[in-house]
C-alpha positions as CSV (number, residue, x, y, z in Angstrom):
1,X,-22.3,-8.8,12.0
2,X,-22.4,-7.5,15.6
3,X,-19.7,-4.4,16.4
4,X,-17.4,-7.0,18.1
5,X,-16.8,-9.1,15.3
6,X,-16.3,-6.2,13.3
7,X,-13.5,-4.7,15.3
8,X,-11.9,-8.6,15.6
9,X,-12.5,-9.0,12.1
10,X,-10.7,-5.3,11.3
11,X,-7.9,-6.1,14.2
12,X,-7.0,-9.0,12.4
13,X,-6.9,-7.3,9.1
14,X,-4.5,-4.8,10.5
15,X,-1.9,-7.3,12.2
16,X,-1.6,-9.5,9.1
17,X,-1.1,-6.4,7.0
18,X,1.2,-4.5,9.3
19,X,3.0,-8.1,10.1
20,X,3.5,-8.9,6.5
21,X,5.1,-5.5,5.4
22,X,7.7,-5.3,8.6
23,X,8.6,-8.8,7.5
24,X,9.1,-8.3,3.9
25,X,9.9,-4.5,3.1
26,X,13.1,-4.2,5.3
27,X,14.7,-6.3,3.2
28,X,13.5,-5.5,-0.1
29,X,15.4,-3.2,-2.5
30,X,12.7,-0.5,-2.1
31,X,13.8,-0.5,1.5
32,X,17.3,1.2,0.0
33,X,15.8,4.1,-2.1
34,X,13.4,4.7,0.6
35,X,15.9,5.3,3.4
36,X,18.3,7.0,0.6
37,X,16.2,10.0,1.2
38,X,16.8,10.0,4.8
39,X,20.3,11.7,5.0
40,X,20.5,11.7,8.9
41,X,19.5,7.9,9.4
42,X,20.6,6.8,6.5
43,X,23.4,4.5,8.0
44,X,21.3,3.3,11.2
45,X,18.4,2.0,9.0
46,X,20.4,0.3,6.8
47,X,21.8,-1.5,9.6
48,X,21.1,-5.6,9.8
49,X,20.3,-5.3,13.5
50,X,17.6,-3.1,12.6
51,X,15.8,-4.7,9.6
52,X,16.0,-8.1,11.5
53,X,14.1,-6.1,14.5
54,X,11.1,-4.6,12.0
55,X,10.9,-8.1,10.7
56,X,11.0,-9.6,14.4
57,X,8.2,-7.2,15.6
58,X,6.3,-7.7,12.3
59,X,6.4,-11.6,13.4
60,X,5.0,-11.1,16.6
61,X,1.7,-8.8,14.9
62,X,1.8,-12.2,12.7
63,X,1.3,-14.1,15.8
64,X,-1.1,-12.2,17.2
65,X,-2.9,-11.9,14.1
66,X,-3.7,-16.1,13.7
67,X,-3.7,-16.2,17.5
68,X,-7.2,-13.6,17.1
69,X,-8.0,-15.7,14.1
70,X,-8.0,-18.9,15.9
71,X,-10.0,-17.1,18.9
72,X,-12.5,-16.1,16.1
73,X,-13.1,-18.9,14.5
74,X,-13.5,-20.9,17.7
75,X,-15.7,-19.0,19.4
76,X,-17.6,-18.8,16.2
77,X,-17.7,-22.8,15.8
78,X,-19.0,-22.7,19.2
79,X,-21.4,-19.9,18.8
80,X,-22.8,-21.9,15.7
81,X,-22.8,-24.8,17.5
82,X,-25.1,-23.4,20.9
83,X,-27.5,-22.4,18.1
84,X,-28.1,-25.7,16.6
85,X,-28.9,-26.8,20.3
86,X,-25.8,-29.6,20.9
87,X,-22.9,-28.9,23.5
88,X,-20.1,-27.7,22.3
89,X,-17.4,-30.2,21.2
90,X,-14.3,-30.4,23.7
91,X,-11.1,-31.5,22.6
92,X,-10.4,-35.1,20.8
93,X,-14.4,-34.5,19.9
94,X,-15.4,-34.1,16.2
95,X,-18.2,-31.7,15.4
């Protein structure tokens, strides 16, 4: 595995990781005890507004994340594809 695939691989890791906790832990009852322990913004992070903006922007590193997968996997199929010595298939055009 060359260093770019690595660092694709590793960027995709990351967004589904970071996109899945900012959906899920705003809402969750941890979320309370957490913040509980943050006297001064205790009352602005338990706000809706707020969770439903950490969940928002952990949707868009969801996006991202099978929007890099797809890329991936593509370019891979393709990759795999030049090797074998046949064109790549276009669109409509099974492998």
């Amino acid at each position: 595995m060359d260093m770019e695939k690595l660092v694709r691989f590793v960027f995709v890791l990351y967004c589904a990781t970071v996109g899945a906790v900012l959906v899920l832990i705003p809402w969750s009852p941890g979320w309370e005890r957490m913040v509980s322990h943050l006297p001064m913004a205790f009352e602005i992070l338990r706000q809706p507004l707020l969770r439903s903006a950490l969940s928002g922007f952990g949707l868009v590193h969801l996006v991202w994340c099978m929007h890099d997968l797809t890329l991936f996997l593509r370019t891979e199929v393709e990759n795999e594809t030049r090797r074998r010595g046949r064109a790549p298939a276009g669109p409509g055009e099974s492998l």
